[in-house]
C-alpha positions in Angstrom: 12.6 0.9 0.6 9.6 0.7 3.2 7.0 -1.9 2.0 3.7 -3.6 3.7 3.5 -6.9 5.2 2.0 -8.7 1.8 5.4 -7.5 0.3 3.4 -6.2 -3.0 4.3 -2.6 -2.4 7.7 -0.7 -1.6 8.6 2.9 -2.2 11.5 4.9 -1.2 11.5 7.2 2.2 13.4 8.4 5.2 12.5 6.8 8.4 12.5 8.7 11.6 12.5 7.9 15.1 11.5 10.4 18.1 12.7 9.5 21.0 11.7 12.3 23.1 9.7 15.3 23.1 12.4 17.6 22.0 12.1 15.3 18.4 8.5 14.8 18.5 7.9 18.9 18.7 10.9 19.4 15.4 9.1 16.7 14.0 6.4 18.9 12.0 8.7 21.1 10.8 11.5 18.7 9.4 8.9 17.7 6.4 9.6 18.3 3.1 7.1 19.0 0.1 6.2 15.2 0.3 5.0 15.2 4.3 4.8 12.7 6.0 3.0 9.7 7.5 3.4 7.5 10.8 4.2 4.3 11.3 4.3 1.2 13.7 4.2 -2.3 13.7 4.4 -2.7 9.6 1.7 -5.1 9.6 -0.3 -2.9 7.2 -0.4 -5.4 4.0 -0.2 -2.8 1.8 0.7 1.0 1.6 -1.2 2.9 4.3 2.4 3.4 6.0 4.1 4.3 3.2 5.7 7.9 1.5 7.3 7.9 -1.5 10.1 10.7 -1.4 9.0 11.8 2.1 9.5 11.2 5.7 7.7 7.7 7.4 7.7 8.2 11.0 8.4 5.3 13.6 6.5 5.3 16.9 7.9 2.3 18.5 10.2 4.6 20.9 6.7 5.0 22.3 6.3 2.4 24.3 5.4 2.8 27.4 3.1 1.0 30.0 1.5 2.7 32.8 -0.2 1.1 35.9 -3.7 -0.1 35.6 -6.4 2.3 37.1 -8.6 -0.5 38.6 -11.5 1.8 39.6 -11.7 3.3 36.1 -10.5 -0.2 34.6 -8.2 1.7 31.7 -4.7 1.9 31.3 -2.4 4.7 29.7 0.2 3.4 27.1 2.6 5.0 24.4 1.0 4.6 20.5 4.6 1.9 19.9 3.5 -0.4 22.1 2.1 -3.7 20.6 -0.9 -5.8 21.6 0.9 -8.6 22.0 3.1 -7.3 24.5 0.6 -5.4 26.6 -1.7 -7.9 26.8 1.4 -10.2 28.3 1.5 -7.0 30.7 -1.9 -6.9 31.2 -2.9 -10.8 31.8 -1.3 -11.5 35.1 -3.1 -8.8 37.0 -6.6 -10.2 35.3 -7.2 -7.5 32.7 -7.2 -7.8 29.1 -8.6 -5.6 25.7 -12.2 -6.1 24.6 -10.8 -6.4 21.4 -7.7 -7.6 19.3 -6.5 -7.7 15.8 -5.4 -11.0 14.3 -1.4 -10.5 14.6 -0.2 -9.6 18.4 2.6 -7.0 15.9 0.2 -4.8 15.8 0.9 -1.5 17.7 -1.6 0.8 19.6 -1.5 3.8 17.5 -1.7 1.3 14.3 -4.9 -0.1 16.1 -6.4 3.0 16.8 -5.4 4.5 13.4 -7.2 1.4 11.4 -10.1 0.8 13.8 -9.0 -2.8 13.6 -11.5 -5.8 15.0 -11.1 -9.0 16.4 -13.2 -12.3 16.2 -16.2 -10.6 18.7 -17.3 -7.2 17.1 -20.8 -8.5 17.5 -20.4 -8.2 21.7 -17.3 -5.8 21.7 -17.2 -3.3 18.5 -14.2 -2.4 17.0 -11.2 -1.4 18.5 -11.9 2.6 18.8 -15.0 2.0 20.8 -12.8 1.5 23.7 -10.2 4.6 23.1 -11.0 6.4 26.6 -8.4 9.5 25.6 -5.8 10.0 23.3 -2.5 12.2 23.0 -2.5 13.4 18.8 0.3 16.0 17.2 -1.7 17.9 14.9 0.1 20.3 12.2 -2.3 22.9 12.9 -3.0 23.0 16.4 -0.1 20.7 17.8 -0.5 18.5 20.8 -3.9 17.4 21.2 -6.3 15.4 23.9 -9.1 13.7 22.2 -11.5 11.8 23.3 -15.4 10.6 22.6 -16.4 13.6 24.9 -13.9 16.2 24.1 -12.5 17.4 20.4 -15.1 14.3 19.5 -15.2 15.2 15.7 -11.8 15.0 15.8 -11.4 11.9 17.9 -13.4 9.6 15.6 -11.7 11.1 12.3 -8.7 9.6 14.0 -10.1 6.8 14.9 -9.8 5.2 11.3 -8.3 7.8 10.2 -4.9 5.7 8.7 -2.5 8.3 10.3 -3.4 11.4 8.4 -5.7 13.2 10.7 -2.3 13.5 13.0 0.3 11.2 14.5 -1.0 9.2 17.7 1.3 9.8 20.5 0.3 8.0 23.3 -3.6 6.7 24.5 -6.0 5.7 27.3 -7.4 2.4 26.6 -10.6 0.8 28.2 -10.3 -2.7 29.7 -12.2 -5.4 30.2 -11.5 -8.2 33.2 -9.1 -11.2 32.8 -11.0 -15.0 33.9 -8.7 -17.0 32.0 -5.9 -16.6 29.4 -6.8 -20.1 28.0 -9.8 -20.8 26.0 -11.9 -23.9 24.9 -12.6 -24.2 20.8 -15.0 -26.4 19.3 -14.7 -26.9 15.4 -17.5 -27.2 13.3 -18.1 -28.0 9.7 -20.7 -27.3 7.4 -20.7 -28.4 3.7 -22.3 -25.4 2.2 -22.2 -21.6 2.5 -25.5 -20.6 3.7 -24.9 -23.4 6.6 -21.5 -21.4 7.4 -23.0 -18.6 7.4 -26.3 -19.5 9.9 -23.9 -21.3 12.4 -21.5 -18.5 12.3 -24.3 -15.8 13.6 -25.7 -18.1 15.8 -21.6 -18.5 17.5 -21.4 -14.9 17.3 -24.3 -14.8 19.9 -23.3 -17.3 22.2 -19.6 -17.6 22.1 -17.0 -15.2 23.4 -15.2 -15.0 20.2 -16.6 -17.1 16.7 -15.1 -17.0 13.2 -15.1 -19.6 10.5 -12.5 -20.7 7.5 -14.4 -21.5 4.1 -13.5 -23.7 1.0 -13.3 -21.7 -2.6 -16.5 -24.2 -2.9 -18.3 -22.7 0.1 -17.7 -25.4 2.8 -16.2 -24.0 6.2 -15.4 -24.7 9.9 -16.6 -22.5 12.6 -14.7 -22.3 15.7 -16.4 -20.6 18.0 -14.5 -20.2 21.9 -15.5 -19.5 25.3 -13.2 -18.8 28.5 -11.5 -22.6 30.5 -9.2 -22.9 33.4 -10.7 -20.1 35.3 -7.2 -18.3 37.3 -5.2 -19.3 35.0 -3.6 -16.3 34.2 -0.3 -16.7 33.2 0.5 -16.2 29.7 3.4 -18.7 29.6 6.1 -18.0 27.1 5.6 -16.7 23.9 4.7 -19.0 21.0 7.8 -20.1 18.9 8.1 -18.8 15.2 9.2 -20.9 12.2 11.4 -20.1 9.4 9.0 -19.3 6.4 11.1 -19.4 3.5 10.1 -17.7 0.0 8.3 -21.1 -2.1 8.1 -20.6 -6.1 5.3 -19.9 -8.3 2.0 -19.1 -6.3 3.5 -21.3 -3.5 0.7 -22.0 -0.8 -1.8 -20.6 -2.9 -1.7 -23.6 -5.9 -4.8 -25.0 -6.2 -3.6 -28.6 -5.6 -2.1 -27.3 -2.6 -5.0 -25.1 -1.3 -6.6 -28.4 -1.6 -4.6 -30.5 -0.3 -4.8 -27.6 3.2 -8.9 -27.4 3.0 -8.8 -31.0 2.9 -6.6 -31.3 5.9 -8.3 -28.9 8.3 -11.8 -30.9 7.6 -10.0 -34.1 8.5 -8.4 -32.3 11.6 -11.7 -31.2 12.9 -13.4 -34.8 12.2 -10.7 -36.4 14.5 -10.1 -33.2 17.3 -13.1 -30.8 17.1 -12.6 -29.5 20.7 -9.3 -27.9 21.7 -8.3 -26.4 25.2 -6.4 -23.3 23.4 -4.0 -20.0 24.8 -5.6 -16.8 24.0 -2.4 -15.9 21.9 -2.8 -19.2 19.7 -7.1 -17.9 19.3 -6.1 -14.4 18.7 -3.1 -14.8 16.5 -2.9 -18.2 14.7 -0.6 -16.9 12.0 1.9 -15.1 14.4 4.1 -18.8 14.6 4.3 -18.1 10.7 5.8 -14.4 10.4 6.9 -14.9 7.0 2.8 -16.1 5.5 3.1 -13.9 2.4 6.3 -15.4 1.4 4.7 -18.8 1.1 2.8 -17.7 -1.1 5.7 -16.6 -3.8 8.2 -14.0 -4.6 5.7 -11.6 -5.4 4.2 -12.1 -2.3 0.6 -11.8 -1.0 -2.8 -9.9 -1.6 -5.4 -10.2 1.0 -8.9 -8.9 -0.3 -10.9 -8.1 3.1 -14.4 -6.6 2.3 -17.8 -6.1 3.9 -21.1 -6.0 3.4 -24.7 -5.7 5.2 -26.6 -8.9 6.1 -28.7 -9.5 3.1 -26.3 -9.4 0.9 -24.7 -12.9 1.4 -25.2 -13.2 -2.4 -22.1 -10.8 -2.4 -20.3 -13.2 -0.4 -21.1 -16.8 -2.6 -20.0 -14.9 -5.8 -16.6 -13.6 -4.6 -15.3 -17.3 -4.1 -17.1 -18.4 -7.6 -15.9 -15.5 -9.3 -12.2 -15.9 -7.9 -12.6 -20.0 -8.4 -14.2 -19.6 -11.9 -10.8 -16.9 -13.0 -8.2 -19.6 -11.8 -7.3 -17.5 -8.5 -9.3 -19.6 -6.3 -8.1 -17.8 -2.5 -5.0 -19.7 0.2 -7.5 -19.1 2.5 -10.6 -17.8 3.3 -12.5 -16.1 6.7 -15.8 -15.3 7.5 -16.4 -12.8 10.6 -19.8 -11.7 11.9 -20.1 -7.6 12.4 -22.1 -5.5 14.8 -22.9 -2.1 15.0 -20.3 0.5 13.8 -19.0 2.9 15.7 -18.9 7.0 14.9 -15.8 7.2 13.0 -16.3 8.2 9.4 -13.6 5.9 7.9 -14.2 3.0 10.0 -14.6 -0.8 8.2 -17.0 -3.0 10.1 -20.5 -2.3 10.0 -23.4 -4.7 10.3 -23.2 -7.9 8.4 -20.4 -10.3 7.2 -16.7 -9.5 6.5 -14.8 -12.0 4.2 -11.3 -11.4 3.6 -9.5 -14.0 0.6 -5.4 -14.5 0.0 -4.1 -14.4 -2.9 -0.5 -15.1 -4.6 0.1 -11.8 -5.8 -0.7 -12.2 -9.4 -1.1 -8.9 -12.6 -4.1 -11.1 -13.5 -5.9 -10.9 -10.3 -6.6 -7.0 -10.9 -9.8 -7.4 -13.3 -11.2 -9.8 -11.0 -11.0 -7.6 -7.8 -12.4 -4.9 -9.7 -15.7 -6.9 -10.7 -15.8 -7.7 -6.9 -15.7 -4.4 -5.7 -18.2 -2.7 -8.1 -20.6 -5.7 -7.2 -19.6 -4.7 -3.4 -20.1 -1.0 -3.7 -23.6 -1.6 -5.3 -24.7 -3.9 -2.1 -23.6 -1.1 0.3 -20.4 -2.3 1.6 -16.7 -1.1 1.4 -13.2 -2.9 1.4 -10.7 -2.3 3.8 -8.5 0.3 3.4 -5.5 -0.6 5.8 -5.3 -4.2 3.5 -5.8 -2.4 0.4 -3.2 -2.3 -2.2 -4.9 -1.4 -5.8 -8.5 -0.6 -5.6 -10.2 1.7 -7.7 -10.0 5.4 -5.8 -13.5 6.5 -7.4 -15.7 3.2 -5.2 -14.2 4.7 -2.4 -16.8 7.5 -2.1 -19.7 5.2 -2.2 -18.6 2.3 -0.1 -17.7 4.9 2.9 -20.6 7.7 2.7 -18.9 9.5 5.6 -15.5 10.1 3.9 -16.7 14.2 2.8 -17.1 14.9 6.7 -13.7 12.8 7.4 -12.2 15.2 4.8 -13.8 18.0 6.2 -12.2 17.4 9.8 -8.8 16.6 8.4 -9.2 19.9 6.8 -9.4 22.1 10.0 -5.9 19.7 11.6 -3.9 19.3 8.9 -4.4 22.8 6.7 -2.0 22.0 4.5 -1.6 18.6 3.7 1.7 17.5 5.5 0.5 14.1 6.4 0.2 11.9 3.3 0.7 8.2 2.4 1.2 6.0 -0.9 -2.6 4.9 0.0 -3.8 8.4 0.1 -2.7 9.3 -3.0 -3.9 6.3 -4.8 -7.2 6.7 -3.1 -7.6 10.3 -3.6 -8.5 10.3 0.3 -7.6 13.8 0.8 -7.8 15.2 -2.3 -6.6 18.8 -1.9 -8.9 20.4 -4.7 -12.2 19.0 -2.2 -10.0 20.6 0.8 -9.5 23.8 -0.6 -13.5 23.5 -1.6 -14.1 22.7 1.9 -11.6 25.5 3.2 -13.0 28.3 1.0 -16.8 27.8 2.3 -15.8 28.4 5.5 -14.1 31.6 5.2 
């Protein structure tokens, strides 16, 4: 049984592992009727890396590091290798990525594959901005080099492209130079949202990184970091975990609890608000907690990330009232700022304000998630697909306009529909009757 991270989906498939080129170039033709999808890290939290019945393909033999090119400030590395472990790699030399996801399990391909963002999009875009070149095994066309400049169509519908445009091999990535790996914080709370929100874009702005953590009520604390210790490259050992054992009913996520947490970090930030911080501890403050969505109950844990334009903040104050108001007010709560997007059709940030809420995974939270995304559909923004787990496939159209060309591109790569996940079937995302449509007016 291969499930996501939130541990609210499973479904039965074989699980492969290429270890060399020989496998990789068999690989294509070993799938049966229900294809097949890749897969890296797991830390999808729900089904993007699932196939019911089919084949789910490992790239973690990938994992290669090559030197840095200095004068072209990239570096060449296999699609299995996580961030956490090449930026360790990459630290003592004094390079680093522009951009990061929030867990350092995440694998290159898996970044690449769900354009994923960090706590800086404003300055540094999302994490396919700074894909030089990529390695992708196509069905139809086999190995292929990608990159903005050449086979661009095709790049960017990877970019994004959750895996089912073809199977990330291996990719050049961009880098940006190293001052510090430790970094100061200062902590700020605001009692209301529209305070959050105005601090938070003015952080954005004038911090390196800036994110904030808000109440069900609206209240929040922006943190907002800038580089310390300047040399002080040496990542140190890597943070500790803690057992995180399975808690009953909606464990973290009972309001008396949740309380009890909100209540805490405001105190904390009263008595500390400055911190001298590791760049692993900014970057990945859950990572010491591997086991999050079992603290939140047996069935495990539901994280709702949307966004949506600046202007539509109204969007924003009625998902935490809505959620508090149907008795599923959210564990927690965070508030990024977005820039400008980047090219790829299936790409999440755009400009304006993400917000992404946990949930105990509960039956009852499905009507309320629905009202939420209609009312975010209608203001022009989307949900993220790599966190989705049960949203409605017919929003999906309108909250990414570019999807027809994404399908369009998939099309010409992957003919006949051999690379296929749980999500795009729930989703519809490559809907073979709109292929065939888009095949048969090119003939």
């Amino acid at each position: 049984m291969i499930g996501g991270w939130g541990r609210v989906t499973g479904s039965p498939a074989t699980v492969v592992t290429p270890d060399c080129d020989e496998d990789w170039a068999e690989l294509l033709g070993a799938a049966g009727p229900r294809g097949l999808i890749p897969r890296g890290g797991g830390r999808s939290y729900g089904d993007a890396a699932q196939n019911a019945g089919g084949l789910v393909v490992s790239t973690m033999a990938e994992a290669s590091i090559g030197d840095v090119d200095a004068a072209a400030a990239t570096v060449e590395v296999g699609a299995g290798v996580t961030i956490g472990d090449l930026l360790r790699y990459l630290a003592p030399g004094g390079w680093t990525l522009p951009v990061v996801p929030g867990t350092a399990a995440v694998t290159v391909g898996g970044a690449i594959a769900a354009d994923v963002h960090g706590k800086n999009h404003e300055r540094h875009g999302a994490f396919g901005r700074h894909v030089a070149a990529m390695t992708v095994l196509t069905p139809a066309y086999g190995t292929v080099e990608m990159s903005p400049t050449v086979n661009a169509d095709e790049f960017w519908a990877t970019v994004g492209g959750l895996g089912l445009t073809g199977i990330i091999r291996r990719a050049t990535l961009r880098l940006i130079p190293l001052a510090s790996w430790w970094v100061s914080t200062v902590d700020e709370q605001q009692p209301r949202l529209h305070r959050v929100l105005d601090r938070l874009h003015a952080a954005s702005v004038s911090s390196d990184h800036a994110v904030a953590w808000v109440d069900p009520l609206g209240a929040g604390v922006i943190t907002r970091a800038t580089t310390a210790r300047l040399g002080a490259l040496t990542p140190g050992r890597a943070a500790r975990t803690r057992a995180t054992p399975t808690l009953p009913g909606r464990g973290i996520a009972w309001p008396p609890l949740a309380a009890a947490a909100n209540a805490a970090r405001r105190t904390a930030v009263v008595l500390r608000p400055r911190h001298l911080r590791p760049l692993s501890e900014l970057h990945f403050p859950l990572d010491s907690l591997p086991g999050w969505p079992r603290l939140h109950g047996r069935r495990g844990l539901v994280q709702h990330q949307f966004a949506v334009p600046f202007g539509a903040e109204h969007v924003l104050a009625y998902a935490l009232q809505a959620a508090r108001e149907a008795g599923h007010p959210p564990s927690l709560v965070v508030v990024k700022v977005f820039g400008e997007a980047n090219p790829a059709p299936l790409s999440f940030p755009g400009p304006g304000w993400s917000l992404a809420m946990d949930f105990a995974a509960d039956p009852a939270l499905g009507p309320l998630l629905d009202r939420l995304d209609e009312r975010i559909a209608a203001a022009g923004g989307r949900v993220y697909l790599v966190k989705d787990s049960r949203a409605h496939p017919d929003l999906i159209a309108a909250m990414y306009p570019g999807l027809a060309r994404w399908r369009a591109v998939r099309a010409l790569l992957d003919p006949d529909g051999l690379l296929v996940s749980d999500l795009a079937r729930r989703l519809r995302l490559a809907d073979q009757r709109i292929d065939d449509q888009i095949g048969a007016s090119h003939a």
